[in-house]
C-alpha positions in Angstrom: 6.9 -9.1 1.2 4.5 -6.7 2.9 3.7 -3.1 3.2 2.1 -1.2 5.8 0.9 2.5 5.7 -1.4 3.8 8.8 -4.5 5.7 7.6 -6.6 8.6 10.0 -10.2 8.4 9.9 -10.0 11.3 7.3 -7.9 9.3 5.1 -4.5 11.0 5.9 -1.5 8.5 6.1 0.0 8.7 10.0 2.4 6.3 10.3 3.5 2.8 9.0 5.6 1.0 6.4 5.5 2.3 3.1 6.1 1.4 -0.4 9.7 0.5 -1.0 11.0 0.4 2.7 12.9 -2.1 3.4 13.4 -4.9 6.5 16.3 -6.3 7.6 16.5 -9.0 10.8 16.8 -7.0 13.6 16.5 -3.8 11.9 13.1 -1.6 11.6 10.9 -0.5 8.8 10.0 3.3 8.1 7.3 4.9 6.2 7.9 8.2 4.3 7.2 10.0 7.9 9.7 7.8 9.6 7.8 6.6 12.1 9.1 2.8 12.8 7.1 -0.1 12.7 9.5 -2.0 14.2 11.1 -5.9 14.0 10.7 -6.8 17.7 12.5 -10.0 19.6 15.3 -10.7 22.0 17.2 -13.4 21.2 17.8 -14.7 24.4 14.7 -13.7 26.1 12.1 -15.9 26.8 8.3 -15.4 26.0 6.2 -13.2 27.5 2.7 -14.0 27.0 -0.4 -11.9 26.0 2.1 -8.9 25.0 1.6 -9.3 21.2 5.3 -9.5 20.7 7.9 -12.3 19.2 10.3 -11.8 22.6 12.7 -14.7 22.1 13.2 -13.8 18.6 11.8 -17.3 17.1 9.6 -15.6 14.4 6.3 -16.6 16.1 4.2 -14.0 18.7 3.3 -15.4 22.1 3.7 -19.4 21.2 3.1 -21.3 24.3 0.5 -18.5 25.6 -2.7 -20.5 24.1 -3.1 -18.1 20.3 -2.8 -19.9 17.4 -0.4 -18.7 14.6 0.4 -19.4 11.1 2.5 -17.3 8.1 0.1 -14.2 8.6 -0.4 -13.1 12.0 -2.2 -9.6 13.9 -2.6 -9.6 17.6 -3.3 -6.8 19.8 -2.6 -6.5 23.9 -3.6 -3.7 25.8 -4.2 -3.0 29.9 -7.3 -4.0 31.4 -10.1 -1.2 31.3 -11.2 -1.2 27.9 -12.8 -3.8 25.1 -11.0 -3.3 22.0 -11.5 -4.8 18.8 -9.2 -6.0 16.4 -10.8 -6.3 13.1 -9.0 -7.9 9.9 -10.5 -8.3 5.9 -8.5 -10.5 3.9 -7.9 -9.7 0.0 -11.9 -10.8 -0.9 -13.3 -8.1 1.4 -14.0 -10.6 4.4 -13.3 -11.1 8.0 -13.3 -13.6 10.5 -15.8 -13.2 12.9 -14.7 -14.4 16.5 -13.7 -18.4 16.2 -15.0 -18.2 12.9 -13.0 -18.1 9.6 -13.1 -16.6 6.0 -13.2 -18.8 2.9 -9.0 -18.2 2.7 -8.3 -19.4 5.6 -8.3 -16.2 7.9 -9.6 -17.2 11.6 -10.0 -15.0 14.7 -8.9 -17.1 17.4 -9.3 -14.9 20.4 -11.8 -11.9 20.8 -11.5 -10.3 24.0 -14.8 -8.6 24.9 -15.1 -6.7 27.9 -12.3 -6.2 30.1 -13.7 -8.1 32.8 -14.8 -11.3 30.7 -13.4 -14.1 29.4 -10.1 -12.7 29.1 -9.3 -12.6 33.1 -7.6 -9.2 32.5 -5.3 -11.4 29.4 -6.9 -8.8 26.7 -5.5 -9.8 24.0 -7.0 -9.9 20.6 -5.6 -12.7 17.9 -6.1 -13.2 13.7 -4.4 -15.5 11.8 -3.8 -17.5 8.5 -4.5 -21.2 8.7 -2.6 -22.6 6.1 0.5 -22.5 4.2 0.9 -19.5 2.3 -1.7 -16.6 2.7 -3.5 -15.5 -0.2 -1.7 -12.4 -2.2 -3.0 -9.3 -2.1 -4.5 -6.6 1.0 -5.3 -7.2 4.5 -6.9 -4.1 6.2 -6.0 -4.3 9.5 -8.1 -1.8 12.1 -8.2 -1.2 15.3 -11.3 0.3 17.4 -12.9 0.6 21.1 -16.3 -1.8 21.1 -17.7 -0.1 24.1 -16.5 3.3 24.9 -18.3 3.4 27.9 -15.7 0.8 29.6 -12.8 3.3 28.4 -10.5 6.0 30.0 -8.6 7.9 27.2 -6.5 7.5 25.8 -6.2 3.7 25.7 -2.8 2.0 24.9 -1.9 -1.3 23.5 0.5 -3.1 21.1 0.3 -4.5 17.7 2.0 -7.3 16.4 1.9 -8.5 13.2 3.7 -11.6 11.8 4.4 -11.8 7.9 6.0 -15.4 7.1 9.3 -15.5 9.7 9.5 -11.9 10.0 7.4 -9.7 13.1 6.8 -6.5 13.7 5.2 -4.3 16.8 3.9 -0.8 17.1 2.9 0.5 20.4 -0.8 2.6 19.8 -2.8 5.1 21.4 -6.6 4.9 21.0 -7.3 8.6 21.6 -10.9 8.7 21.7 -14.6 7.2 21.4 -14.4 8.1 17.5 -10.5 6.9 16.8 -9.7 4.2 15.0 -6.6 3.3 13.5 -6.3 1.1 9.9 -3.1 -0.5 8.7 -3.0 -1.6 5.2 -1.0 -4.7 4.6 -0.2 -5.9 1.2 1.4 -9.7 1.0 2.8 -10.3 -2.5 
């Protein structure tokens, strides 16, 4: 099971999946402010790549595109014009730096740097579990602009999250130099 709640800079929740929400195939999952963090696919669709969504509803987000996946996935996509950072701490307070990987098994497998890089205008960011079952506990999940200067607010992408067969997308807005956003994910 996991649990998601959106956090301000300030500390505020904004949006997300709360405690004792509930997910059903096909359905959605709503925080206390009811703002959907919702199960994305189409069954009969075929992939797109480098959209950070499941789109032919096989439980997996953008397989055949080159990311790597496993039972605990986050992957952000956004528009070229910006370097954004997708930054994720496992439940021992560490994180995977790019193609490197924390003592749980938690790897950064794509880091998009600026928009005009190594990415060929594919910006997408990708972290994932490599292994069988992730460890229990909280993943902080946050979102950020690297270099500002290379922005034009507000900047908007998707996040996708895998958790075991199950995956989820929220569309974001990045509103500004300072702005981050922070999901909490709890996998029991």
């Amino acid at each position: 099971m996991a649990t998601c709640n959106f956090w301000s800079p300030d500390g505020g929740a904004i949006s997300g999946v709360g405690a004792g929400s509930k997910a059903t195939d096909g359905g959605s999952v709503t925080g206390a402010d009811r703002v959907p963090l919702t199960m994305t696919c189409t069954p009969t669709g075929p992939e797109i790549c480098f959209d950070a969504t499941d789109n032919n509803c096989n439980g997996v987000i953008d397989e055949g595109c080159g990311l790597e996946t496993g039972p605990l996935q986050f992957t952000i996509a956004w528009p070229e014009g910006a370097d954004v950072d997708l930054e994720v701490t496992d439940p021992s307070d560490e994180m995977p730096k790019p193609e490197g990987r924390t003592e749980s098994g938690l790897f950064k497998g794509r880091d998009c740097g600026r928009a005009q890089s190594i990415c060929h205008g594919q910006n997408v960011e990708n972290v994932f579990f490599a292994g069988d079952r992730p460890p229990s506990g909280r993943y902080k999940v946050e979102i950020k602009i690297a270099k500002p200067e290379d922005a034009h607010f507000p900047v908007g992408l998707r996040l996708g999250a895998r958790v075991g067969v199950k995956t989820f997308s929220l569309d974001i807005a990045i509103g500004s130099p300072e702005d981050s956003k922070v999901c909490m994910f709890t996998v029991q």
